[in-house]
C-alpha positions as MATLAB code, in Angstrom:
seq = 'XXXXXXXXXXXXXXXXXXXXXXXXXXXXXXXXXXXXXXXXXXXXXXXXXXXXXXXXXXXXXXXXXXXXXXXXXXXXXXXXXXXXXXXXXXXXXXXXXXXXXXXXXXXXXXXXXXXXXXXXXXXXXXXXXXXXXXXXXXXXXXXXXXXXXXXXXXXXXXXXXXXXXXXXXXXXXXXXXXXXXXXXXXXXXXXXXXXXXXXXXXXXXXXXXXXXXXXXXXXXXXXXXXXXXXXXXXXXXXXXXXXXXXXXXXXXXXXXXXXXXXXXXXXXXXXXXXXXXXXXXXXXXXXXXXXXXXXXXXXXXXXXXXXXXXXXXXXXXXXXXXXXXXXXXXXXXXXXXXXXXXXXXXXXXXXXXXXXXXXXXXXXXXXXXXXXXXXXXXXXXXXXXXXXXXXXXXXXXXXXXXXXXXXXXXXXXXXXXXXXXXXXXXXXXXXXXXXXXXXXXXXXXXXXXXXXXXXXXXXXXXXXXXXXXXXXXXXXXXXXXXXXXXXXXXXXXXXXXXXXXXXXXXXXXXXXXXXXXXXXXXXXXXXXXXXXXXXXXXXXXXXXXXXXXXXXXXXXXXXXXXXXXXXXXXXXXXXXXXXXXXXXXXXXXXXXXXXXXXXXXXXXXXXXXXXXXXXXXXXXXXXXXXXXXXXXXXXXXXXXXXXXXXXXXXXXXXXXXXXXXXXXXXX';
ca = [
     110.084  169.353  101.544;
     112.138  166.273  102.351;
     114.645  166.376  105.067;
     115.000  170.322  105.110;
     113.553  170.412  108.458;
     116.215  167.347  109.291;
     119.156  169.250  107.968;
     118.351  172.689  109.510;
     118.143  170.385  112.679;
     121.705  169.423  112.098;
     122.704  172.382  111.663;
     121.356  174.028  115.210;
     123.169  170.352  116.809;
     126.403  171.014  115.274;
     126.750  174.690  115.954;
     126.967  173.766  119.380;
     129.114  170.783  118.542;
     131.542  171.893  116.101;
     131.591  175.368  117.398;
     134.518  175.012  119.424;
     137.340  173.679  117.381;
     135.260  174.942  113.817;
     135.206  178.412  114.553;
     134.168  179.986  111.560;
     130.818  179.142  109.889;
     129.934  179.729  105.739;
     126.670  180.486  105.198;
     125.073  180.016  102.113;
     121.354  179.209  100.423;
     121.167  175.673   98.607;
     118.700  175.618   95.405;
     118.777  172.290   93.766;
     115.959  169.306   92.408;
     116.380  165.547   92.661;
     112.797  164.041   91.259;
     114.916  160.937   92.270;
     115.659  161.376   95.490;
     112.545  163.992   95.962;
     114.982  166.589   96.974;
     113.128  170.108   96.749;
     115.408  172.567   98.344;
     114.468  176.427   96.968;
     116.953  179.019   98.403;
     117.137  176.682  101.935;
     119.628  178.652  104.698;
     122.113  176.236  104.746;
     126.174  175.858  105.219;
     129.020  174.332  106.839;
     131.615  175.202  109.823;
     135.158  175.424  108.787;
     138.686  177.086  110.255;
     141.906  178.246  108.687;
     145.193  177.399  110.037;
     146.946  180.238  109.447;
     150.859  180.420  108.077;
     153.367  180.934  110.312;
     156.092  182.463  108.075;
     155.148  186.000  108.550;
     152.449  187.912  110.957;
     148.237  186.951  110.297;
     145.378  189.181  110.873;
     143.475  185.821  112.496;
     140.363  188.100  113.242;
     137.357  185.887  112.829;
     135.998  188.322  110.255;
     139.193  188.543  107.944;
     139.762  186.087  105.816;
     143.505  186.588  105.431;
     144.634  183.349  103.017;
     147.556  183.760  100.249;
     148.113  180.248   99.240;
     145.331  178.056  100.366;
     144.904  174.329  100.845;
     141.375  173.496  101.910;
     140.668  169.982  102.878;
     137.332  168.487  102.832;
     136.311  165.695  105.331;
     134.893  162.237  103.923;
     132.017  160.155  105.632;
     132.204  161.126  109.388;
     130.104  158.349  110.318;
     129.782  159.089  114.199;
     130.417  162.960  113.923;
     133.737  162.348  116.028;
     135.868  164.749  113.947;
     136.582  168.653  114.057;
     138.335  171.092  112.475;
     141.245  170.303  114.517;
     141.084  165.994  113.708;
     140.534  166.761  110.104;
     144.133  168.694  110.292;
     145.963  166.315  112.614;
     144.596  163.430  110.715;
     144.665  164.367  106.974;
     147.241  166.867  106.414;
     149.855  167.046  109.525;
     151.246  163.415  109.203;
     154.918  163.886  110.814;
     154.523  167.443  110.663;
     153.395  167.860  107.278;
     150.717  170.481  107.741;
     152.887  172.362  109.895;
     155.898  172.493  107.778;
     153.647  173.818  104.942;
     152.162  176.595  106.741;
     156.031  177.507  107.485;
     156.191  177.954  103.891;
     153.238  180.307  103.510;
     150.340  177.869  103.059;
     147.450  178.658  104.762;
     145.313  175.544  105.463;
     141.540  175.486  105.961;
     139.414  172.453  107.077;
     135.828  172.259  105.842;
     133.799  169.916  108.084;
     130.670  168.490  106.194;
     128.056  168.800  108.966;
     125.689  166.270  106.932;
     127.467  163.781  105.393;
     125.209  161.347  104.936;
     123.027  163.866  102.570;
     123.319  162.899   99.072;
     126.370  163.926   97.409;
     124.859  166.779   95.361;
     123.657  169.493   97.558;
     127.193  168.901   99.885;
     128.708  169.339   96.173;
     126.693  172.404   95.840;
     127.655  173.665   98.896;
     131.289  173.307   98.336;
     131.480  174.679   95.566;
     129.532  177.943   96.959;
     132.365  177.484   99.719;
     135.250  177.730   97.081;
     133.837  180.719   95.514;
     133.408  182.693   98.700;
     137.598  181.717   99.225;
     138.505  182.955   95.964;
     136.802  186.105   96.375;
     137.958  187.314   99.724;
     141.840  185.547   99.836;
     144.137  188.224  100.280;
     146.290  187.073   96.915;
     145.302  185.748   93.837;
     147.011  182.209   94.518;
     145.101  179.298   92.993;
     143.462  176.698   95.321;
     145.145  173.111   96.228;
     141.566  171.241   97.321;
     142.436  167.822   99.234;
     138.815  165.826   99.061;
     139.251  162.639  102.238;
     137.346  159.408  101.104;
     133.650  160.645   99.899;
     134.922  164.612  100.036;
     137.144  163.635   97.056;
     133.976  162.551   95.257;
     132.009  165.839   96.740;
     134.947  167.893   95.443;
     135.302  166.037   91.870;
     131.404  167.148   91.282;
     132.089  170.558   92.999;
     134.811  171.366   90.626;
     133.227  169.847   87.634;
     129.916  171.413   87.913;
     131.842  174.982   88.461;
     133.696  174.129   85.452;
     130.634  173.716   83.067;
     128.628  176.703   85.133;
     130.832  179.202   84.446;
     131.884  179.669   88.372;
     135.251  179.966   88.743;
     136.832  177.639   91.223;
     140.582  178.777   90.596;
     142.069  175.074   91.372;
     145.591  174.151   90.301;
     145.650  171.162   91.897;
     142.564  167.885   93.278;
     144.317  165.902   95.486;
     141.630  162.743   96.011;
     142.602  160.618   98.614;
     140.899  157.026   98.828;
     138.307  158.717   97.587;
     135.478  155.981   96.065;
     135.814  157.812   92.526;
     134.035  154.682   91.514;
     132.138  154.253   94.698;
     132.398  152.328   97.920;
     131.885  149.167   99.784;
     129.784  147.790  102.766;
     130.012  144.383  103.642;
     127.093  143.140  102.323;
     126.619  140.711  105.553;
     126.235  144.129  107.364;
     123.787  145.432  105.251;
     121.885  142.470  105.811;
     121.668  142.690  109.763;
     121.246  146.224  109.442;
     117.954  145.776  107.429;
     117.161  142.769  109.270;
     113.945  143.827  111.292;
     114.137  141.642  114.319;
     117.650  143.254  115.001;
     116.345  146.631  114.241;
     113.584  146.091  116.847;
     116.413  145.355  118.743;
     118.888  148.163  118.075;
     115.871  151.071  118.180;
     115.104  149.664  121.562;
     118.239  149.474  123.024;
     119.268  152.677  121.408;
     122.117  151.020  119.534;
     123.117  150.286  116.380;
     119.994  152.850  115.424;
     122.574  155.187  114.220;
     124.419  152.606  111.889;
     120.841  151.369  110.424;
     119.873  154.924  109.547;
     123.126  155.709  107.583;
     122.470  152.704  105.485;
     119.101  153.746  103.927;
     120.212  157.396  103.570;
     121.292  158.730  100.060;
     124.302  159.341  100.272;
     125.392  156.487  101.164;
     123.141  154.387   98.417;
     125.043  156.449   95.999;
     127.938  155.398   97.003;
     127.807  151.813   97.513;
     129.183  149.510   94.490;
     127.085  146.656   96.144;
     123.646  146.414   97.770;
     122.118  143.766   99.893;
     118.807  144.494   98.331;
     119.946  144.061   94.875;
     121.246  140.488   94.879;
     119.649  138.616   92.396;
     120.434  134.613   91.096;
     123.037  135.309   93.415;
     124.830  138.161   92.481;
     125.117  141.432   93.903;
     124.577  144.551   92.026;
     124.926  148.522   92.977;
     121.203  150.446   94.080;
     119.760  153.121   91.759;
     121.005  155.565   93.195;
     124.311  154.442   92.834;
     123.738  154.492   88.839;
     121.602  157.157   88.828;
     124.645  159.431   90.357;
     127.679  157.999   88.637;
     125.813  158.385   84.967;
     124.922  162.320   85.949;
     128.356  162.205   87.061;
     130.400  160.584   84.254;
     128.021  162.601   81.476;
     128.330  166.201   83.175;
     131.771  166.460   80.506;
     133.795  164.852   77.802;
     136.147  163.976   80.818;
     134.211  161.569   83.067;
     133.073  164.238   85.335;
     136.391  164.927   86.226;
     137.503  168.299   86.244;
     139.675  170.017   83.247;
     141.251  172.789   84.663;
     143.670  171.803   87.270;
     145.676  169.025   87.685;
     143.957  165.694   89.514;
     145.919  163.407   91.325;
     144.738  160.373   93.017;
     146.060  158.404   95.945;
     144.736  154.401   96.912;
     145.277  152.835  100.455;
     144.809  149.593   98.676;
     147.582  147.473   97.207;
     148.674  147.974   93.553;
     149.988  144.436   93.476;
     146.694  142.750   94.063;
     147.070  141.991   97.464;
     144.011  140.438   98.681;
     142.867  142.121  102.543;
     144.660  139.383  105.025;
     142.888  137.663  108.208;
     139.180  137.753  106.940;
     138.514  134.129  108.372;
     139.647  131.013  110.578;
     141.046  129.856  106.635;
     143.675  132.984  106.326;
     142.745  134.709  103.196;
     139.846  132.488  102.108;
     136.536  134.516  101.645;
     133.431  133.205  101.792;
     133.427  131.901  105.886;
     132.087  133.575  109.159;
     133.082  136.567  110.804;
     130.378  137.831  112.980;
     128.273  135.009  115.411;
     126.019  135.959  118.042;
     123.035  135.275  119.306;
     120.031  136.604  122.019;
     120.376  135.294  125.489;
     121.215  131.663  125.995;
     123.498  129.696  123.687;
     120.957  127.623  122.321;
     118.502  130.650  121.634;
     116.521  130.715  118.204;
     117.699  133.718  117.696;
     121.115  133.209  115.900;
     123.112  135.449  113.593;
     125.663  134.566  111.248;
     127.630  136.945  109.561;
     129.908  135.857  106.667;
     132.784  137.282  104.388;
     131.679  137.352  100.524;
     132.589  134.534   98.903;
     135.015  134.565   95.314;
     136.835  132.813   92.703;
     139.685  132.348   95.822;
     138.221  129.769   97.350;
     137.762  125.956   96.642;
     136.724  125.453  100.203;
     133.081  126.345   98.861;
     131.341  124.117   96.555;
     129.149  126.629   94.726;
     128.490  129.462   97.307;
     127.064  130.777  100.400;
     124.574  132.715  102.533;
     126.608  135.525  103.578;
     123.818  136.001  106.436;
     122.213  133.442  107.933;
     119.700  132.903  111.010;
     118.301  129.330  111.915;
     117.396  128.711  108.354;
     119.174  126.336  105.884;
     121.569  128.038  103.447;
     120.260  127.611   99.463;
     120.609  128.844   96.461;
     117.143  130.260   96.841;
     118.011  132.312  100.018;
     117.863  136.020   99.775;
     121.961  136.139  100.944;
     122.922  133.590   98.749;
     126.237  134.768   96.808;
     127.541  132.476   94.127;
     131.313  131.803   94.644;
     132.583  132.855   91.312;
     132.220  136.246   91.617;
     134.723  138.898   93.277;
     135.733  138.219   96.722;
     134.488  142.005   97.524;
     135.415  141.907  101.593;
     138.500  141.085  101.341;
     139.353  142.810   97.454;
     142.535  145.113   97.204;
     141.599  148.404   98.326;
     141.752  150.780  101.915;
     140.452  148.845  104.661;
     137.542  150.008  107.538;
     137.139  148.275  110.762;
     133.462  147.257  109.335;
     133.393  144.158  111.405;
     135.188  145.278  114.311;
     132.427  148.371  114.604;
     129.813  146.323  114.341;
     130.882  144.265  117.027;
     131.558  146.923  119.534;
     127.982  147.911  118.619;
     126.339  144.668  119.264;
     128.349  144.042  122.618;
     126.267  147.075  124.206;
     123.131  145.860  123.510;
     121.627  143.607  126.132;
     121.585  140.223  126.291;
     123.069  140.004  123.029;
     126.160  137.445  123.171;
     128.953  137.518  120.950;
     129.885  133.347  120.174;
     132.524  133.910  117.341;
     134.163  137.225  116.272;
     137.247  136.570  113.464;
     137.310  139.399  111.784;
     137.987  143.404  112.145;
     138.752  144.545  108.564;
     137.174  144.617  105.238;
     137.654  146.498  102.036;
     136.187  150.017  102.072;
     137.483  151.485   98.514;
     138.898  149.390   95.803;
     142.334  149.895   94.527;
     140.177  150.114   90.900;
     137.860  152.805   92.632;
     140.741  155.333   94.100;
     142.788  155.239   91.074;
     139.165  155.641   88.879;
     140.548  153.162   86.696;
     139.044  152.187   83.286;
     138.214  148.401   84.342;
     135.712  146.774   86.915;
     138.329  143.974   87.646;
     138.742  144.537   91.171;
     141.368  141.654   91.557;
     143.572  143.330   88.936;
     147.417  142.963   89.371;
     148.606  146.611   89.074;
     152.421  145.414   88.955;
     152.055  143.447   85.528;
     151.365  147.426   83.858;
     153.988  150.239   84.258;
     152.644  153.381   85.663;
     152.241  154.964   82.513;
     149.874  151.993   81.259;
     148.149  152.315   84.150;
     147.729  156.504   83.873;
     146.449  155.815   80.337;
     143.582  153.854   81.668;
     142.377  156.893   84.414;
     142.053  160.705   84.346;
     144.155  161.211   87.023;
     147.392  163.113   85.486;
     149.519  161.344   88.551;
     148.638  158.996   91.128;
     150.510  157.266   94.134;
     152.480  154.633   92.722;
     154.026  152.396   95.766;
     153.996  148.656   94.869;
     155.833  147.827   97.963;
     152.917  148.223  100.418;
     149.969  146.188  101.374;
     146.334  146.793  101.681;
     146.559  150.100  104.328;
     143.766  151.751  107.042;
     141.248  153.679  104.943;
     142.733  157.445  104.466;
     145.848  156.482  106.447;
     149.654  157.483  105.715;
     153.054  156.072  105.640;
     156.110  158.293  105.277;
     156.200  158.002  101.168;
     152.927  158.593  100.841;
     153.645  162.173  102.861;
     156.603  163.120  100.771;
     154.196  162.212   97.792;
     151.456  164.636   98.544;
     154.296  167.395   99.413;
     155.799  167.286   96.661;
     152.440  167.131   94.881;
     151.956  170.493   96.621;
     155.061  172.046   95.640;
     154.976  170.911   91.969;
     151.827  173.224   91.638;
     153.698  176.001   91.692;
     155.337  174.925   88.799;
     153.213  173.328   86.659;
     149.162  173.379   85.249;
     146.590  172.006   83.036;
     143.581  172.840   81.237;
     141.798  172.023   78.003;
     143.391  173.097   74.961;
     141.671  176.064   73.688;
     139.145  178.618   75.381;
     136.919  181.296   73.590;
     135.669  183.728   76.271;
     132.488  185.824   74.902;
     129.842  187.973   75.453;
     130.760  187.927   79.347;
     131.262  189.864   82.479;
     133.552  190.311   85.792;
     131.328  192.546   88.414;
     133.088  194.490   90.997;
     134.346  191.721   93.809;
     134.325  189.384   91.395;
     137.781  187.668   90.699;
     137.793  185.075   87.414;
     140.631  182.955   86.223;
     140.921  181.243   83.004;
     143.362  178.660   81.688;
     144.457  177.206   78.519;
     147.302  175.090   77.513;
     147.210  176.441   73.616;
     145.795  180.065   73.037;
     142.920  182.013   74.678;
     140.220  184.386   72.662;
     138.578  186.841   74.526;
     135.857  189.497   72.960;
     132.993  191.329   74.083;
     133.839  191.232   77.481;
     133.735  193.554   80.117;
     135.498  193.814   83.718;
     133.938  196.560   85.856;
     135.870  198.364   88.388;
     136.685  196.604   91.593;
     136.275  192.952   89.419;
     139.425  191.139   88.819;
     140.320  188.600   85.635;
     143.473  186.690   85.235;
     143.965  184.546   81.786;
     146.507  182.150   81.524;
     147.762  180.438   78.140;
     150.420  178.426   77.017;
     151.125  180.055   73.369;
     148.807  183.170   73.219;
     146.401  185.467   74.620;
     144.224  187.168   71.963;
     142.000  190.100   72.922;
     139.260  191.053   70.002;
     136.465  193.161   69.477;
     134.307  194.512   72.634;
     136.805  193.746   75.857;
     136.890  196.416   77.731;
     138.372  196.777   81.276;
     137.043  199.678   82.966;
     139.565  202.144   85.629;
     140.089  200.506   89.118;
     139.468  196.899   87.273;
     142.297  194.140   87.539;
     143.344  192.383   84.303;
     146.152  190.249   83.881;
     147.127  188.150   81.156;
     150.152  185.502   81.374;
     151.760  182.889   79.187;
     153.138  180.068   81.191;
     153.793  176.608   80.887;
     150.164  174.883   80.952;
     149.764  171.059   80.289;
     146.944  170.012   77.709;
     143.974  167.753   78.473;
     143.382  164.322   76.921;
     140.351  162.868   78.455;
     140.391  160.076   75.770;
     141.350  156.651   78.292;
     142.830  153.626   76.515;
     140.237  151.326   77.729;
     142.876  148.160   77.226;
     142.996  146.816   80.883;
     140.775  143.735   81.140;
     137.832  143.450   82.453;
     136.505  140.950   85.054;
     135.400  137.737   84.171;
     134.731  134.815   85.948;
     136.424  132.300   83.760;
     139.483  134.275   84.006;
     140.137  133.068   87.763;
     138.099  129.608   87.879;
     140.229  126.614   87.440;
     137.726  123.847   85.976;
     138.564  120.931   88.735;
     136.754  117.874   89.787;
     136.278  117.987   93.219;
     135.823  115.715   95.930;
     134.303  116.575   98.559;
     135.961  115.879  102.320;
     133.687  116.434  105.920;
     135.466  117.368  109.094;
     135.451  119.801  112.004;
     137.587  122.936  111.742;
     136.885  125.658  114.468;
     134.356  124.237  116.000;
     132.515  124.207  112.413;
     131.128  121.406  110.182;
     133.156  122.373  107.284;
     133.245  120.180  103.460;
     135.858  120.536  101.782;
     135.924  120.373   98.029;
     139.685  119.843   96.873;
     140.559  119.418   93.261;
     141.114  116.087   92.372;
     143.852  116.795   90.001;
     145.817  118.313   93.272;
     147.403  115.273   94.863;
     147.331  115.487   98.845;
     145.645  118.826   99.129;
     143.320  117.784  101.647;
     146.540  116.189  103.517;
     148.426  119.409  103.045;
     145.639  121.447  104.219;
     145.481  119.573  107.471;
     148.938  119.521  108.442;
     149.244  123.017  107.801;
     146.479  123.504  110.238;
     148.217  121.136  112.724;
     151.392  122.575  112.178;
     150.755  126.356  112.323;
     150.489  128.131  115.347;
     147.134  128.190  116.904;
     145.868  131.273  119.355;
     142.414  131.294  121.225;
     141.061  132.651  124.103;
     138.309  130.839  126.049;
     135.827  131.563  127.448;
     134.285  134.317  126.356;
     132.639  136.440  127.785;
     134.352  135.777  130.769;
     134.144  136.599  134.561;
     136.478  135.268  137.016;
     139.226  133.349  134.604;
     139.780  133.637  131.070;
     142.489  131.317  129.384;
     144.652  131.444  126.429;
     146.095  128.768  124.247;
     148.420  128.767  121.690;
     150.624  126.191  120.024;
     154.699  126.990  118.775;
     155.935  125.102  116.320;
     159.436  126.608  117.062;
     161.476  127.465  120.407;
     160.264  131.364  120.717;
     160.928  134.620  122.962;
     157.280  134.884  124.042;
     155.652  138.616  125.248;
     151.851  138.345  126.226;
     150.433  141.449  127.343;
     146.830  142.486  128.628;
     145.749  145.718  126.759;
     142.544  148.197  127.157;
     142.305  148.848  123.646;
     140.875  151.669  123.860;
     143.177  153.389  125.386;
     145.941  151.308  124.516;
     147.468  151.220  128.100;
     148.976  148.244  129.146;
     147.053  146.829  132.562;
     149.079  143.455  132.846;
     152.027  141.762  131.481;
     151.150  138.100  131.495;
     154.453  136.386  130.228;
     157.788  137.187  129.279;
     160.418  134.610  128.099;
     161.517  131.695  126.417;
     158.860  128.592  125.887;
     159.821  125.515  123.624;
     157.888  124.269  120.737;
     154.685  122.628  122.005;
     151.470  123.625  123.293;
     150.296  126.130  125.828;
     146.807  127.106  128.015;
     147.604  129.539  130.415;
     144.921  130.622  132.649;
     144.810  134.881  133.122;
     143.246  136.047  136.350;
     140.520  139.008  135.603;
     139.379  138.878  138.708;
     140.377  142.352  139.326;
     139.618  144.549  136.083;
     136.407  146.311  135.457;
     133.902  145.438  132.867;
     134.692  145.957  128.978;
     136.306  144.964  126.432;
     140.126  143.685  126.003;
     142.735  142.615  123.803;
     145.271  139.819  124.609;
     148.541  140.288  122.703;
     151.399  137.771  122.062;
     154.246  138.836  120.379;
     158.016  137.227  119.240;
     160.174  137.927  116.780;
     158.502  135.642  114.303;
     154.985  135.492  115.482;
     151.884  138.324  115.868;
     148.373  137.179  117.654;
     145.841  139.334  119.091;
     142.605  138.296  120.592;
     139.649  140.186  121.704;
     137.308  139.371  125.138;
     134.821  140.580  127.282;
     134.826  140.989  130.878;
     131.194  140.215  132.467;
];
């Protein structure tokens, strides 16, 4: 049976692994079929390590065999991609911004962190597992507190089919509140030039041999991950980029498991974006500023001149009228055409450098190529790229990933997703993937503390012909009224129903001596799952400005670059140049380097200049090359690294008004 025999694997590496810092370990059996994917698992052993920060407001039994939880948060991980985070990372990183966690488990909360110890599995058996995970909480928490489940990045989208599929299975997950953070409700994005030297098989020849990269290669043809990708390398066709199978094969059993997109009905969802809601494009993708469509990633095997060459470029879009009608977005020695298998047309979406939370794609890839031998890195220009779309966190009902959030109120804009709330902070720009700022904490706090108060559910609920057996513990919710007949819970089983007008009990319910039944009218929200559907959709013609162009040749960063500038735009070309004259310039030459390695830089106004020599990662400090006043003019200051080990550094100048970093390698 596919990958059982790779998964149990796993699960012997991580025990060891995780063991430490994930101290507790659910164990469950997985039964599920994927004629798709050829998934065959038949009540597999199987699970995932987890741990509980306790709360701190009163005294814990913290035996590993208790599980002593009154008001739990559980937070699943997203995409670990190198299996660098525990337990204890998933807290620190997720939940205990500025003391967030912390100040919640002073409260009462009890927190638990559920690592996903295959991530790159498809999305769902993890699902599967989760919700197996959630049931197991609900029926050995010491209260009968609903659940607050936090999904990170692809955990929201593991949670949002967890909770679904419970929902329409009769197993009760007991959630008042789905907190998805970045999560690609939509799916997620790869650079598609990385895709493209991941599958290319001269550099996999090259990576397998080495030993590096291998890992990166193999998460790129695994299902998970083709699930989740909105764009695929593979898929480009007359030069347009479309999503895998798998990715449609998943998001229409997804969308079609309810009347509700898949989302869940009976708890409140709430989604958060790292990307801009004002259409911010992603900043520094190329030597052009914003402009997609222009290299990131050069390097090449052995000497300069080698055949072997690699181009890596940005995706180009309706941005740029640098490009005449598109480009190969990876390139070797070849010429560039429009019958090339990379060849994007430029009036579709800039997709690296769309509004959404931003990965270090480039910047990993780069640290990944510098270990393998002989490989030389000529140009790097980029770190960043989009990971999940603004459109993708938010789930929202268009596929206009350019779409300026700030021309719609929030209440447009929650009429057009089935999130009941979401983060709404025009203010900030494209952030890190899954990272915070302080409003975004208060946000998710007060999230927190509102589901005390408040809940939702679909409108009506007829409960028959069912049963609660002893240690089982069901909860029900409905914002209007509740029917419930020939029902039975046993002794030791445990039913709460919850409804905002009435509770009606009929013929046949019966709760037998030493059962728990509770029935409550409260204040329960009711479900629309009908979406509005009025925000437009992408098109082309709605960003392309019909100009003649002319087309200019000259040398720009060491490229042969044509520019095409609208003729109806007096002086563009002119105003192009000066800017690039006129704006300040900051390189670092050579590189690699051995002995010397200089820096130059232009000011185009008298500046306080700090230029610092940093080990990024550690971020320490090993030299501080200049600090002071320079005039406007130009600089090349030569930087002794005679006497600093081998590696990789970062050259920073700062002023008041300016902010350049550079990377280099010490030979």
């Amino acid at each position: 049976m596919k990958k059982i025999s790779v998964i149990i694997l796993f699960l012997l590496i991580f025990a060891i692994l995780h063991g430490q810092t994930c101290n507790r370990f659910f164990s469950t059996t997985l039964t599920y079929e994927n004629n798709f994917l050829d998934l065959h698992y038949n009540n597999m052993p199987t699970g995932n390590y987890y741990k509980i920060f306790h709360r701190t407001n009163e005294a814990v039994n913290t035996d590993l065999n208790t599980i002593d939880i009154k008001k739990p948060i559980i937070i699943i991980e997203g995409y670990d991609i190198f299996f660098t985070e525990s337990c204890d990372d998933i807290y620190n990183h997720y939940i205990n911004y500025a003391g967030l966690g912390d100040e919640l488990r002073a409260e009462g909360y009890d927190i638990i962190t559920f690592n996903l110890d295959y991530p790159m599995a498809a999305l769902q058996p993890n699902a599967l597992i989760f919700a197996d995970f959630l049931e197991f909480i609900n029926a050995n928490k010491t209260g009968n507190e609903e659940l607050i489940v936090m999904g990170i990045s692809m955990g929201g989208l593991i949670a949002r089919y967890a909770l679904t599929y419970m929902e329409e299975n009769d197993m009760q997950h007991q959630t008042k509140l789905f907190l998805s953070f970045d999560s690609p409700q939509k799916g997620g994005y790869a650079p598609l030039s990385i895709q493209a030297l991941l599958s290319d098989p001269v550099v996999q020849i090259s990576a397998i041999a080495s030993g590096d990269l291998e890992y990166l290669i193999n998460c790129f043809v695994s299902d998970g991950t083709l699930q989740m990708l909105t764009h695929h390398v593979r898929e480009i066709n007359n030069g347009y980029a479309y999503p895998p199978p798998h990715h449609v094969k998943f998001f229409n059993e997804l969308t079609s498991m309810n009347d509700c997109d898949g989302f869940p009905k009976n708890c409140k969802r709430v989604g958060i974006s790292n990307g801009s809601l004002n259409g911010v494009t992603q900043e520094g993708l190329s030597i052009f500023g914003d402009y997609s469509g222009n290299p990131a990633l050069v390097f090449h095997y052995g000497r300069t001149f080698s055949p072997f060459t690699r181009i890596l470029r940005t995706v180009p879009g309706v941005d740029n009228w640098v490009l005449d009608y598109g480009q190969c977005i990876y390139q070797g020695y070849e010429d560039c055409n429009t019958q090339h298998s990379y060849y994007i047309e430029k009036d579709g979406l800039p997709l690296d450098h769309a509004p959404g939370g931003y990965y270090p794609w480039y910047e990993t890839v780069y640290d990944q190529i510098s270990q393998i031998n002989h490989m030389q890195i000529q140009y790097y220009l980029n770190d960043n790229a989009n990971f999940v779309s603004t459109i993708s966190a938010l789930a929202l009902s268009t596929n206009d990933m350019l779409l300026n959030l700030n021309n719609y109120s929030k209440e447009e804009i929650l009429e057009n997703t089935q999130f009941d709330d979401i983060w709404w902070d025009l203010s900030h720009d494209n952030m890190l993937h899954t990272s915070y700022n302080w409003d975004l904490r208060e946000f998710i706090k007060n999230q927190i503390h509102l589901a005390e108060t408040e809940s939702y559910a679909q409108n009506n609920l007829h409960l028959t012909n069912g049963i609660v057996n002893s240690g089982e513990k069901k909860l029900y919710k409905a914002a209007n009224n509740i029917i419930i007949d020939n029902y039975i819970v046993k002794a030791g089983g445990e039913l709460i129903l919850k409804a905002g007008n009435s509770i009606q009990m009929g013929d046949g319910f019966e709760a037998e001596e030493g059962s728990k039944f509770i029935a409550k009218i409260e204040n329960i929200h009711s479900r629309n799952c009908n979406l509005a559907n009025n925000l437009p959709q992408f098109s082309s013609s709605n960003y392309l400005k019909n100009y003649n162009t002319t087309k200019y040749d000259t040398i720009i960063g060491g490229y042969d670059i044509s520019l095409y500038a609208p003729n109806n735009k007096e002086n563009v070309l002119n105003d192009f140049n000066k800017k690039e004259k006129q704006s300040p310039r900051f390189e670092i030459y050579p590189n690699p380097a051995t002995k010397t390695v200089y820096i130059s830089y232009s000011l185009t106004n008298k500046e306080n200049i700090n230029i610092k020599l940093i080990e990024p990662a550690t971020n320490k400090v090993i030299k501080e090359i200049y600090n002071g006043i320079q005039d406007n003019g130009y600089y090349n200051i030569p930087i002794d690294i005679s006497d600093i080990s081998q590696g990789f550094y970062l050259i920073l100048l700062q002023s008041n008004n300016l902010y350049f970093s550079g990377k280099f390698i010490k030979n």
